[in-house]
C-alpha angles and dihedrals in degrees: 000000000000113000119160119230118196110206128209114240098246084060098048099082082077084053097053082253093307114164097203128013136183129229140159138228126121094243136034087256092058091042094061096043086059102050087050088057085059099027099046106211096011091111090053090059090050110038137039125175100009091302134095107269109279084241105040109094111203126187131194114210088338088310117115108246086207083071099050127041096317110219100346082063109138117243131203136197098285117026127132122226125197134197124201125160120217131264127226133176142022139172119306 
């Protein structure tokens, strides 16, 4: 099973600088196990206690996981996952 993830560029230093990578699992939590398997330390930045980070914002085919079912959301051949991690602050 095939499903594009697009990964931020403060996270890209874990994917040798790599824009876009594939990886497999039938839900959000097995997908990032696996890329983890490939991109050693890249779940730890995405996921604490069993959750996707507070501040990590993932979508699933441009719909917010945290809106479905978070990381136990189911995956098919094809999706495309994207990570983006928030943004806070500015001038006054």
């Amino acid at each position: 099973m095939a499903i594009e993830v697009r990964i931020p560029t403060i996270l890209r230093t874990y994917t040798d600088g790599q824009k876009a990578v594939e990886g497999g699992g039938s839900t959000l939590a097995e997908l990032f196990s696996d890329l983890e398997s490939r991109h050693s330390g890249i779940e730890e930045r995405l996921v604490e206690g069993g959750e996707v980070r507070r501040f990590i914002n993932v979508y699933l085919n441009d719909e917010d996981v945290r809106f479905l079912d978070g990381i136990n959301t189911e995956l098919t051949d094809g999706d495309s996952v994207t990570i983006l991690p928030a943004v806070a602050g500015g001038a006054r």
